[in-house]
Every structure is written in structure tokens, then in C-alpha cells.
LOTOR-20195 format. One record per residue (C-alpha): residue number from 1; residue in three letters; x, y, z. Coordinates in steps of 0.02 Angstrom, whole numbers, always signed. Layout:
BEGIN
+-----+-----+--------+--------+--------+
|   k |   r |   east |  north |     up |
+-----+-----+--------+--------+--------+
| NUM | ALA |      X |      Y |      Z |
...
+-----+-----+--------+--------+--------+
***
This chain:
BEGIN
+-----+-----+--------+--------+--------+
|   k |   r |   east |  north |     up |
+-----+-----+--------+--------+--------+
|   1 | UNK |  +6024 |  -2148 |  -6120 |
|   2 | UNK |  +6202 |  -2128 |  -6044 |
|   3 | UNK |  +6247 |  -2057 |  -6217 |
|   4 | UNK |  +6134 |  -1916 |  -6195 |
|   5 | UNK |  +6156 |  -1886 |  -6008 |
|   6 | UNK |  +6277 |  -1741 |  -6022 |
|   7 | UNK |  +6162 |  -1651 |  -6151 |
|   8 | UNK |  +6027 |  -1697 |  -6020 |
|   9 | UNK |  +6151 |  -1604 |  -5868 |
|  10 | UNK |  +6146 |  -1460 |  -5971 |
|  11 | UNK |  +5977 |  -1441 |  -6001 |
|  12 | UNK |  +5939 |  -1465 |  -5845 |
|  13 | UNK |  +6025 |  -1299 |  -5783 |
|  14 | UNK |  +5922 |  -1208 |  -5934 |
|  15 | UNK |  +5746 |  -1290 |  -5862 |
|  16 | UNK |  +5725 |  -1206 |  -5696 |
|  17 | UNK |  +5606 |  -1299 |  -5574 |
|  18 | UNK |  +5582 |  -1454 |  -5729 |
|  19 | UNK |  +5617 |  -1641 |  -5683 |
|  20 | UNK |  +5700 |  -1744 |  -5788 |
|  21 | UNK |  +5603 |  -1898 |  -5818 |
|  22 | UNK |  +5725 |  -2016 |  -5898 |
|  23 | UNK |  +5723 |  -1937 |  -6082 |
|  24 | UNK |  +5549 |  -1822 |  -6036 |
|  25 | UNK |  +5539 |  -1684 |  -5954 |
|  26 | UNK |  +5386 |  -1614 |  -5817 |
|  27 | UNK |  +5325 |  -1496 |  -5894 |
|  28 | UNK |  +5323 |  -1521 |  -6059 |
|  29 | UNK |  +5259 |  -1701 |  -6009 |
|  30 | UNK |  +5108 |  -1706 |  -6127 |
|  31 | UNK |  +5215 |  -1644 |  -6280 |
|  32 | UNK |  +5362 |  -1745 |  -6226 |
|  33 | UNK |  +5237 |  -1909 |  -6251 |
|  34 | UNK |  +5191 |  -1880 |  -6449 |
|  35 | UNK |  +5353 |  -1960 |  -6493 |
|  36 | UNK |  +5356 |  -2069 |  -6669 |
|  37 | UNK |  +5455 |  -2186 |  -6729 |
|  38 | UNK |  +5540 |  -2141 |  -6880 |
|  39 | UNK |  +5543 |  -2251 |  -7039 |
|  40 | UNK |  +5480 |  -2416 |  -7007 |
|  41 | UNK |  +5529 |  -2523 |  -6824 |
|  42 | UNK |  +5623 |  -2682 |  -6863 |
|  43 | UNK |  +5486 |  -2819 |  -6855 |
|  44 | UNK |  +5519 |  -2949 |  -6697 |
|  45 | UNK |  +5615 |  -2802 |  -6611 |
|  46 | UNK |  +5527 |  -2814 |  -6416 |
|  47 | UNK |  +5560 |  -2651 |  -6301 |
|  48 | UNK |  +5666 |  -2618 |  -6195 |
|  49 | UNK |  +5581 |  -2685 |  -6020 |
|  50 | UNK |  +5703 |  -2579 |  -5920 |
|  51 | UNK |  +5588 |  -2409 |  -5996 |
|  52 | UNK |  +5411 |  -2403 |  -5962 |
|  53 | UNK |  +5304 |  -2379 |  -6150 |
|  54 | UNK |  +5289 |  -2219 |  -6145 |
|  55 | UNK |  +5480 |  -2197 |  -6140 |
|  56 | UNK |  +5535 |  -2147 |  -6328 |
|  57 | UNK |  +5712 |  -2254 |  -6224 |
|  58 | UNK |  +5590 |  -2401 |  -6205 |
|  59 | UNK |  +5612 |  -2441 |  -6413 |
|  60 | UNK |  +5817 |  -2418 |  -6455 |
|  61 | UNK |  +5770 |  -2328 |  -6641 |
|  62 | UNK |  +5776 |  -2151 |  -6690 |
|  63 | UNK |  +5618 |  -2065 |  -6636 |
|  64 | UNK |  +5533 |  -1874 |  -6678 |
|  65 | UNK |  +5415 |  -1775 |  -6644 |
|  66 | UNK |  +5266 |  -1694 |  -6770 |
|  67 | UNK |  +5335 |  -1509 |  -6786 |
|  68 | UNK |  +5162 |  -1456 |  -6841 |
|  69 | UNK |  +5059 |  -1499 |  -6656 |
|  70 | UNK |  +5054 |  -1339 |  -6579 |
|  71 | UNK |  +4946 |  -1367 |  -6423 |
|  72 | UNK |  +4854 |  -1494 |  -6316 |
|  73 | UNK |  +4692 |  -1522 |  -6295 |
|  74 | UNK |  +4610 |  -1422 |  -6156 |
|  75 | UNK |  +4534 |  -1572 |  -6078 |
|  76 | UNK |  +4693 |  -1672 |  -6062 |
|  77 | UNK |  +4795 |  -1656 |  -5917 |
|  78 | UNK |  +4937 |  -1764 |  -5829 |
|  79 | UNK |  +4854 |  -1803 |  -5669 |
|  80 | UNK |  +5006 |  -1876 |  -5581 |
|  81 | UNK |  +5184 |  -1929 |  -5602 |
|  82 | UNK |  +5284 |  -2062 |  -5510 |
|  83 | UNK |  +5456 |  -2062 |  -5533 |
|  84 | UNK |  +5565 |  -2118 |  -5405 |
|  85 | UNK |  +5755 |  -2102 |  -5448 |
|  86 | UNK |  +5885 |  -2238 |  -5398 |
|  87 | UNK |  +6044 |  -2163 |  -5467 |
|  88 | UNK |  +6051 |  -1992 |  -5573 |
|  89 | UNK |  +5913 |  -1969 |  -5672 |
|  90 | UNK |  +6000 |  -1916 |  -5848 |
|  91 | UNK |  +6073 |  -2101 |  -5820 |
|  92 | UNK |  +5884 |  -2175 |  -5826 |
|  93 | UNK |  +5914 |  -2264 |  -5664 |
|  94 | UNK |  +5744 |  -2282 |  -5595 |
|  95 | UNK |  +5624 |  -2410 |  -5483 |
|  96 | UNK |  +5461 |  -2326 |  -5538 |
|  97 | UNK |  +5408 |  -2235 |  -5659 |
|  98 | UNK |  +5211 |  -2208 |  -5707 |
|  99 | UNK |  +5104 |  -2044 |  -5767 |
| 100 | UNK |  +4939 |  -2051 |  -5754 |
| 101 | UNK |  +4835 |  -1944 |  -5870 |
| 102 | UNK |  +4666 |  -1863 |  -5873 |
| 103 | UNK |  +4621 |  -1874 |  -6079 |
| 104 | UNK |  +4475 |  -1940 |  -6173 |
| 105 | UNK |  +4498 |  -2122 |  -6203 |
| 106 | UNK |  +4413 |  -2188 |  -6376 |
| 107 | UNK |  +4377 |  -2350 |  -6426 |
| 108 | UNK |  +4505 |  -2394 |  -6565 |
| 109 | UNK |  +4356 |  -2488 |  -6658 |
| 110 | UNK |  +4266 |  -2338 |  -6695 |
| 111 | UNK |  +4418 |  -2270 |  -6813 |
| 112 | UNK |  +4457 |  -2433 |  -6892 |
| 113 | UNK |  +4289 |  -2481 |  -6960 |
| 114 | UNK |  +4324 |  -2563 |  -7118 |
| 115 | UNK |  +4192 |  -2466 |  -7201 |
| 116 | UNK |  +4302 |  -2297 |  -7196 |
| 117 | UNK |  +4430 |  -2244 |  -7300 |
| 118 | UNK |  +4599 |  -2156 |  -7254 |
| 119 | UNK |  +4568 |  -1982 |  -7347 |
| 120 | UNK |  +4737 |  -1945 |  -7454 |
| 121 | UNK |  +4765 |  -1775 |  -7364 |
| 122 | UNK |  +4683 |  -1756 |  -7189 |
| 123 | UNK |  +4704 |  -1573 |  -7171 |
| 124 | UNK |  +4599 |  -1522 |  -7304 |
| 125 | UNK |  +4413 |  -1452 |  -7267 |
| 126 | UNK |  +4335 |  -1613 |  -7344 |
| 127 | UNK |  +4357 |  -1727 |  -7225 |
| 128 | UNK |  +4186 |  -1797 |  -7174 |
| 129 | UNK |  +4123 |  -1908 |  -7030 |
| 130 | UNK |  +4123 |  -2064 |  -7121 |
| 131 | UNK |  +4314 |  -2031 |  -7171 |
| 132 | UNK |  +4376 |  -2009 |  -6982 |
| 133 | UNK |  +4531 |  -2127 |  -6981 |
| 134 | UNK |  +4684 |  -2155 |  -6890 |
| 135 | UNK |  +4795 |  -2090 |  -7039 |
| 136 | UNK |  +4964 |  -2108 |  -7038 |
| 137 | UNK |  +4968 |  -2215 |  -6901 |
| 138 | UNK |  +5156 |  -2283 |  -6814 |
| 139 | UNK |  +5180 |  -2408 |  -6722 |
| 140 | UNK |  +5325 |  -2431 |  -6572 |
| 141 | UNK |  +5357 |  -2614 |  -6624 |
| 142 | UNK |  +5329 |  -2750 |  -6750 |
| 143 | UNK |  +5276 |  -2936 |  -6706 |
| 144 | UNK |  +5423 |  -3070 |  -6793 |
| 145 | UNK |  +5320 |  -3091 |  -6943 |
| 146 | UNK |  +5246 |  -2934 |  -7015 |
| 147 | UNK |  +5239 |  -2817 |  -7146 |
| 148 | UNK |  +5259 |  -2643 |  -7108 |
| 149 | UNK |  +5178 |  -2558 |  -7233 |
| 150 | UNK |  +5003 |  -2646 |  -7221 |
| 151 | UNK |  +5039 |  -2677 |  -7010 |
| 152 | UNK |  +4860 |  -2614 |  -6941 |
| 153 | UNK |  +4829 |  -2548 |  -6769 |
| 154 | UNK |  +4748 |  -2674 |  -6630 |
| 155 | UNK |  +4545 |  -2638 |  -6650 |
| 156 | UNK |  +4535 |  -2679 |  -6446 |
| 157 | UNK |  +4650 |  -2536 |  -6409 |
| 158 | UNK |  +4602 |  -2358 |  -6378 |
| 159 | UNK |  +4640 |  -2191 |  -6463 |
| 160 | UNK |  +4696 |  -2045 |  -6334 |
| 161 | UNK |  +4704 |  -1864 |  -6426 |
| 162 | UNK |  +4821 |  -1775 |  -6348 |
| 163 | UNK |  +4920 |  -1623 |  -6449 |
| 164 | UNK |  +4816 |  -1536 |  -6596 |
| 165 | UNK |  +4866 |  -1418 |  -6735 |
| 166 | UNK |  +4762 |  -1286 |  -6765 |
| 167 | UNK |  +4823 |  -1229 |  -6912 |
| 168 | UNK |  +4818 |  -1418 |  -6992 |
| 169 | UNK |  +4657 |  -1477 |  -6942 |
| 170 | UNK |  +4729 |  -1628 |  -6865 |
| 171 | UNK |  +4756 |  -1717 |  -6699 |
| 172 | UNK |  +4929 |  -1808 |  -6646 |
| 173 | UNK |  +4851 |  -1957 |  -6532 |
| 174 | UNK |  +4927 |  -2107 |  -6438 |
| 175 | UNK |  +4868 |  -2273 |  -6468 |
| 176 | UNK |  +4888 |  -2379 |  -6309 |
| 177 | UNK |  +4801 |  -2535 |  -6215 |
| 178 | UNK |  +4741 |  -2596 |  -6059 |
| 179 | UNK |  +4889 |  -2728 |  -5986 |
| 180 | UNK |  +4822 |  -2880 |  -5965 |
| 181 | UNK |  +4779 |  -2911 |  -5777 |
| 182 | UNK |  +4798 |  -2747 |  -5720 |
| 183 | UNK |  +4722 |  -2586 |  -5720 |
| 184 | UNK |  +4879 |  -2497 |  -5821 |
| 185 | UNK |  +4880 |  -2463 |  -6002 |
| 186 | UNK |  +5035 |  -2477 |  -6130 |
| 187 | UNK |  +5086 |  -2393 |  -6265 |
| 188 | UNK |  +5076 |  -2473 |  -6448 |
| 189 | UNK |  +5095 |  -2326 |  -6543 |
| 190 | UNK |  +5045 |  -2147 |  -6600 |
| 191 | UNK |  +4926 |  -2088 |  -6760 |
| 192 | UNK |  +5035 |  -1923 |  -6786 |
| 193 | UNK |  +4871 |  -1871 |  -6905 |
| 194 | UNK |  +4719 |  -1904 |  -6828 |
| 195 | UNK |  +4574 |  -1814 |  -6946 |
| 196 | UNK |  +4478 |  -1664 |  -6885 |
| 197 | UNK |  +4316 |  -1599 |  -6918 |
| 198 | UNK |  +4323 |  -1431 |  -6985 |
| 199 | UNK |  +4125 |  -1404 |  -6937 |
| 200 | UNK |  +4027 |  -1458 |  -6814 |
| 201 | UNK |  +3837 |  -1460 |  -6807 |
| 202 | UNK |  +3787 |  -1360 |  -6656 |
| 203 | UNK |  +3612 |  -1412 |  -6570 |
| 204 | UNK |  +3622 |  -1330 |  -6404 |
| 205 | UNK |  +3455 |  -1362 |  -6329 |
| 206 | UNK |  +3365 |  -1483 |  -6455 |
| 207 | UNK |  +3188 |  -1540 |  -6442 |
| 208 | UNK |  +3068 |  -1716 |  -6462 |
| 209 | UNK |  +3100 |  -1688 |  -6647 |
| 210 | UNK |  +3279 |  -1632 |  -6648 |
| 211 | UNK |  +3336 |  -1808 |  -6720 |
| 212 | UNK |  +3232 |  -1789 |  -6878 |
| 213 | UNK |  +3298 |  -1613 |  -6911 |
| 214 | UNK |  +3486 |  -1654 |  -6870 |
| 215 | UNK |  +3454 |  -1799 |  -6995 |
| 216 | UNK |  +3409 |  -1670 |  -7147 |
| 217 | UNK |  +3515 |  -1564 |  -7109 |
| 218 | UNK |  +3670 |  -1704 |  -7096 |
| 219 | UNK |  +3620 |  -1769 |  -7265 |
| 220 | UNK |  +3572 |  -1614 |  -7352 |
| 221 | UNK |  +3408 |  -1593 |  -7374 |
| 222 | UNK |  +3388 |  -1459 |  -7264 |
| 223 | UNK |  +3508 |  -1306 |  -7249 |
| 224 | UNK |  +3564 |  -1256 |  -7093 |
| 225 | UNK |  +3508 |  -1077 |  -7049 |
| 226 | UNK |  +3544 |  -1050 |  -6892 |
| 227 | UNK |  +3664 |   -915 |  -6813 |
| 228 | UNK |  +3757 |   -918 |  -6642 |
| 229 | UNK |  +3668 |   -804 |  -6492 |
| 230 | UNK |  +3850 |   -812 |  -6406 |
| 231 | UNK |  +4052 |   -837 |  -6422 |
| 232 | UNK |  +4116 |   -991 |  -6395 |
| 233 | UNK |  +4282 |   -991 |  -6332 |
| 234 | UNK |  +4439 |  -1098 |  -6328 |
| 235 | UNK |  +4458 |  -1124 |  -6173 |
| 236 | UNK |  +4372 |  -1077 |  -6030 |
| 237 | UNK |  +4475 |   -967 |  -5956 |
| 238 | UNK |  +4444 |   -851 |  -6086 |
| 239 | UNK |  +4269 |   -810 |  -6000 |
| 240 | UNK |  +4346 |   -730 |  -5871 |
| 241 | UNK |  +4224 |   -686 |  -5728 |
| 242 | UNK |  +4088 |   -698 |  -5827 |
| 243 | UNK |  +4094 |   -895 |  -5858 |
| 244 | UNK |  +4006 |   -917 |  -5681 |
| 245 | UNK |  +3869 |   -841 |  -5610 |
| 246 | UNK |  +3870 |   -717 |  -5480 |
| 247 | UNK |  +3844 |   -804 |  -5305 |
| 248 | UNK |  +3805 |   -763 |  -5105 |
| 249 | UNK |  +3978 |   -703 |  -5026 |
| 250 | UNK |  +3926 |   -786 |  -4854 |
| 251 | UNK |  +3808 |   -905 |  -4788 |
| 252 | UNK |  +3681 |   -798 |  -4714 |
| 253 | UNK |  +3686 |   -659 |  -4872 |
| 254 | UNK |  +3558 |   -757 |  -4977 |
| 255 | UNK |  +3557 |   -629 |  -5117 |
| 256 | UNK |  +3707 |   -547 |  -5154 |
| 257 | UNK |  +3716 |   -405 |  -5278 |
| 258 | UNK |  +3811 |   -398 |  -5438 |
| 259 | UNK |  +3883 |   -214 |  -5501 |
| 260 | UNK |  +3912 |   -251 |  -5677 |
| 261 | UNK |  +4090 |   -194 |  -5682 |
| 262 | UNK |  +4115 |   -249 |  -5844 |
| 263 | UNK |  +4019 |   -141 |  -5935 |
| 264 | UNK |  +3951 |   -167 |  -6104 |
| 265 | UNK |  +4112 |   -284 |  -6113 |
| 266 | UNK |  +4029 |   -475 |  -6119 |
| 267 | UNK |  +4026 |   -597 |  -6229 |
| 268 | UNK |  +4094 |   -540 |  -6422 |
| 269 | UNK |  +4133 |   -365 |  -6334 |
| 270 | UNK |  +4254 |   -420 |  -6213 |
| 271 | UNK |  +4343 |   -565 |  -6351 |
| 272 | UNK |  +4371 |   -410 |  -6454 |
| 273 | UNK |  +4414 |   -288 |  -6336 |
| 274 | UNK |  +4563 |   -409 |  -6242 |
| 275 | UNK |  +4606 |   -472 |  -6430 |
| 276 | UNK |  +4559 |   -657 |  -6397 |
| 277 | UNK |  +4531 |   -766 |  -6539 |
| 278 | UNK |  +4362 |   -879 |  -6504 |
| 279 | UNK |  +4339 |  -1048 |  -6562 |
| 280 | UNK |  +4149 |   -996 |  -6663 |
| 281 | UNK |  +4114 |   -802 |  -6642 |
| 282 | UNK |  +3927 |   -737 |  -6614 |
| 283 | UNK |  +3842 |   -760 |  -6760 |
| 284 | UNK |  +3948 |   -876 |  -6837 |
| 285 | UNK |  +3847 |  -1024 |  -6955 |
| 286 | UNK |  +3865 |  -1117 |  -7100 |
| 287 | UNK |  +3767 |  -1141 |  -7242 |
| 288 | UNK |  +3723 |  -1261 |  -7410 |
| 289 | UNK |  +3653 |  -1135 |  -7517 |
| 290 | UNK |  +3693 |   -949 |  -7559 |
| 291 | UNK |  +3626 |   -779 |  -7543 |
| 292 | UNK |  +3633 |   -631 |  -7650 |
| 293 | UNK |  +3576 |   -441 |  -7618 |
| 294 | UNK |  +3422 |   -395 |  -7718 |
| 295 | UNK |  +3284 |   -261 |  -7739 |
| 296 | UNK |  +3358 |   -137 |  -7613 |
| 297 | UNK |  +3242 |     +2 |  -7613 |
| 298 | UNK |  +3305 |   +126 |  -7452 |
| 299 | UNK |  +3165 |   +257 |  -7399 |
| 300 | UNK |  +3249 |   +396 |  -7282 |
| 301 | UNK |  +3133 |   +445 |  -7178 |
| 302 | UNK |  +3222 |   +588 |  -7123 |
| 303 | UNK |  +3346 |   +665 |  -7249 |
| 304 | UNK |  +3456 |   +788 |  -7249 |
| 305 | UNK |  +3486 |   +769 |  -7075 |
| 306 | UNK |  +3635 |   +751 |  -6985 |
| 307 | UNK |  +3653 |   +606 |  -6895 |
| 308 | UNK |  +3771 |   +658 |  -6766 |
| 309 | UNK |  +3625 |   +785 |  -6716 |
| 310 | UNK |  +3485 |   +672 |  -6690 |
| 311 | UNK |  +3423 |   +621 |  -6531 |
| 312 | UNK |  +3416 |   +416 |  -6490 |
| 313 | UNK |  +3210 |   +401 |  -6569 |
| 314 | UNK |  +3135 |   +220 |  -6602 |
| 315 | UNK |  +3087 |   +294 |  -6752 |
| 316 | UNK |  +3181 |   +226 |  -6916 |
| 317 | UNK |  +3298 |   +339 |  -7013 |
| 318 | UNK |  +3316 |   +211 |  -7153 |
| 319 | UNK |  +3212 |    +68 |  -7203 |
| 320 | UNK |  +3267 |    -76 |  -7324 |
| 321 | UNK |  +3137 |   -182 |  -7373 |
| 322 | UNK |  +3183 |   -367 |  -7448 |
| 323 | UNK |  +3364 |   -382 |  -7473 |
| 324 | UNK |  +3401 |   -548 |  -7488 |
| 325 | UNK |  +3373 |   -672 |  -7640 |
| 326 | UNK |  +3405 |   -878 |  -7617 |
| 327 | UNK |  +3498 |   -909 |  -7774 |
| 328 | UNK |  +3572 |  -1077 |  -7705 |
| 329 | UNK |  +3468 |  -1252 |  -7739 |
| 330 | UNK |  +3459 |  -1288 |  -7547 |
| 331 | UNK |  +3320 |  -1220 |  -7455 |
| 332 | UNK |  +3349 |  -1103 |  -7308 |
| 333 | UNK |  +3295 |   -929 |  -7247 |
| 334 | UNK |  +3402 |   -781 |  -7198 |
| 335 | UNK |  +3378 |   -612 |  -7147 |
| 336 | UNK |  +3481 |   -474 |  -7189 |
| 337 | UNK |  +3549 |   -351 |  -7065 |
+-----+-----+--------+--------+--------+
***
């Protein structure tokens, strides 16, 4: 640490309003905490107790980060950090130092099930439930006697999925567990490729029977041939005003009115109109089985006419009957529009 403290000085005067946190920085916090271990620890090599775990200081070996994790998860946030300074802080002389973080927390034992397999690539579109895995998992440190090429994460940890490439499909999660006899956790080591699903099945509001038909549709049988009625964002903010309803603007206004200043502009309107990218766009849905065009047959039922002339009429212009032929082995119905 005292080897880096004058690059730390001068960052510091780059990074207005950012703390130093003893090799992390503030704001860049949750990014700052998918450090890796590169190559393989030296087996029987403790931490450094001076360094809390989630220190990259706290194991004395070169460390990096994944240059492919390009975000963090929406629902992970760094709650609180307690860091209280005893000497200059690009020195690492601290008395406390703890962050504590708002983030999914998975049971490890649901990755490690001996029953999966590590898929060779984990970016590609393959990936499937059953092959969810904690690939390419590092660990901070290495008991005496171990091999680290066949070392396997501790099943009572937990998984936390913090950073996430969206161009890669993958996750960058730390692996950590709860200290025993307190109500901390520890660090034991990061899975810098954590699979992602490149589909999800979407049920919304499902019914009694909704379990059967997930079922066929998870295992095939049944195609899925449903479309989405709205945009689903990335985050919330991109909603706008129009995530929440419109509500009273004082107590005794029961019934406030709403003026619809945004127009025509909601839902797939307004993503494409401000040029934001959604997560699934309206309409979006997958299917088994495939479609072609056949036995288009248009009747005009006004031709010759210019259509720039005409008058809105509920009256069709041009009909076209059929239009769609299953040519795919999976059943599944589809209109055409």
C-alpha cells in the first residue's frame, strides 16, 4: 500500500468529491469490489488481517479486474460505508473499515449442484437452466494442502451478482460467507463468469393451471406464442413519469386530474422517441417453430385511390386473408399483421 500511495495522492486530485478507501475508491465502490486474483494464490497463504476481505490489499498477490463488466446490477447498491481514517488514507492506516451492501444474496448450493456441468463457453446463447454454474470461479486464498486447479468453492457460502456485461451474457459475482459468530460476511472469492440466461419465460399474471403450461412450454412440447402488451425497461428510471400512477396533490383533493402531457408518447413511443434501448420491446417473443408467408390474396376495396385523400373510415382499404403457414414441427399459432 505505501508503494502505491503517491499514485493514490495523485488520483486523488483527479477524483473530485471521491474518498479513498485504502486501495477503493467511493464511488466506483461496487466496481472497485470485482477484483480477481490473477493466476493461481499460493496454497497456505492466509490474508493479510490488517485489510478487511474485501480489500484486493487484504491478499499481497497481483490482482485485476474483468475488462468486459460494463455495469451493475440495478438492484445492487452500497448501502453504507464505514471508514474511519487513523493516519492518511493512501497509507491504509485505518481502525474501521466495513461497506454494507444492498445485493441479492444466493445460496452457493444452488450453483454447485453436482448434477450441472460448467458449459465450455458461458457467453454463448445455449446456456440452459440446468447448466447455470459458477464458471471460472477464483478464489482469494488456498488452504495448506490444496490443489488449485480442482479447488471448489464452499457449498455453505453465498453467490452476490454484482457487475454484468451486457454484451457477454455473463455476470462478475462475489462469493463470500457469513463469519462465524457474527452477523458480517467475508470474502472467499469472485466467479468473474457467472452464466446468464439469454431468455426468460415471461408469465405475468398466470392462472390455477399456469404450472402445467409453463411445464410444456419449458420442455418443449408446447411453443410459446405469446407477444408482449408493453416495454420492459432497464431500469426504472427509464419510465419516466409514467412508471407511477397519477395521485391526489393534497389531502382533501380526493381526485386529482391528469392532463396527459405526454401525448401519444408512452410506452414503445416514448423508448423510441428519447432513443432508449429497453430490456424486451412491445411485442417482443420467442418461439420453437417457424412461420412462413403463404396464400396472400389482397382484395382492394377501393383502388385507384389516393390514400393521402381519404378520410379516416372503419372501412378496409385492403384485406389479406390467411398469411401465415406453420412450417416448423412445434405447434403454435400466430397471426400476421
Amino acid at each position: 500500500m505505501p508503494a502505491l500511495a503517491g499514485l493514490a495522492t495523485r488520483m486523488g486530485t483527479m477524483r473530485h468529491g471521491d474518498r479513498y478507501l485504502a486501495g477503493l475508491w467511493e464511488k466506483t465502490l461496487l466496481f472497485d469490489l470485482l477484483w480477481f486474483v490473477e493466476s493461481n494464490p499460493v496454497p497456505g497463504k492466509p490474508k493479510n488481517p490488517r485489510f478487511p476481505s474485501w480489500n484486493w490489499a487484504s491478499v499481497n498477490c497481483q490482482v485485476m479486474w474483468s475488462e468486459n463488466i460494463d455495469s451493475t446490477l440495478t438492484s445492487v447498491r452500497a448501502k453504507e460505508v464505514r471508514f474511519v481514517a487513523t493516519g492518511p488514507s493512501h497509507l491504509g492506516e485505518f481502525s474501521e473499515a466495513t461497506v454494507a451492501i444492498q445485493a441479492p444474496l444466493v445460496d452457493a448450493s444452488l450453483f454447485l449442484s453436482p448434477d450441472r456441468h460448467t458449459p465450455h463457453d458461458a457467453s454463448h446463447n445455449d446456456v440452459t437452466m440446468e447448466q447455470l454454474y459458477l464458471v471460472d470461479y477464483k478464489v482469494d486464498c488456498l488452504p495448506p494442502v490444496s490443489s488449485p486447479t480442482h479447488y471448489k468453492p464452499d457449498p455453505s457460502g453465498f453467490v452476490v451478482p454484482i457487475g454484468v456485461s451486457m454484451a457477454y451474457h455473463i455476470f462478475s459475482a462475489l462469493y463470500v460467507r457469513l463469519r462465524p459468530g457474527s452477523t458480517y460476511y467475508e470474502r472467499l472469492g469472485t466467479s468473474v463468469h457467472l452464466a446468464a440466461p439469454s431468455s426468460v419465460v415471461f408469465a405475468r399474471l398466470p392462472g390455477q393451471d399456469a404450472g402445467s403450461s409453463l411445464v410444456e412450454v419449458r420442455y418443449g412440447d408446447q411453443a410459446p406464442s405469446g407477444r408482449l402488451r408493453y416495454t420492459v425497461a432497464e431500469t426504472e428510471s427509464d419510465y419516466g413519469h409514467l412508471l407511477l400512477p397519477v395521485t391526489a396533490n393534497n389531502l382533501f383533493n380526493y381526485y386529482t386530474s391528469a392532463n396527459f402531457t405526454e401525448g401519444v408518447y408512452i410506452d414503445y413511443r416514448r423508448f423510441n422517441a428519447l432513443h432508449i434501448t429497453s430490456r424486451f420491446e412491445f411485442g417482443f417473443g420467442l418461439t420453437y417453430t417457424i412461420f412462413e408467408y403463404a396464400d396472400l390474396k389482397p382484395n382492394l376495396t377501393a383502388q385507384g385511390v389516393d390514400a393521402s385523400t381519404l378520410e379516416p373510415s372503419p372501412r378496409e382499404i385492403l384485406d389479406l386473408p390467411r398469411g401465415l403457414l406453420r412450417v416448423g414441427s412445434r405447434f403454435e399459432d400466430e397471426k400476421c399483421e
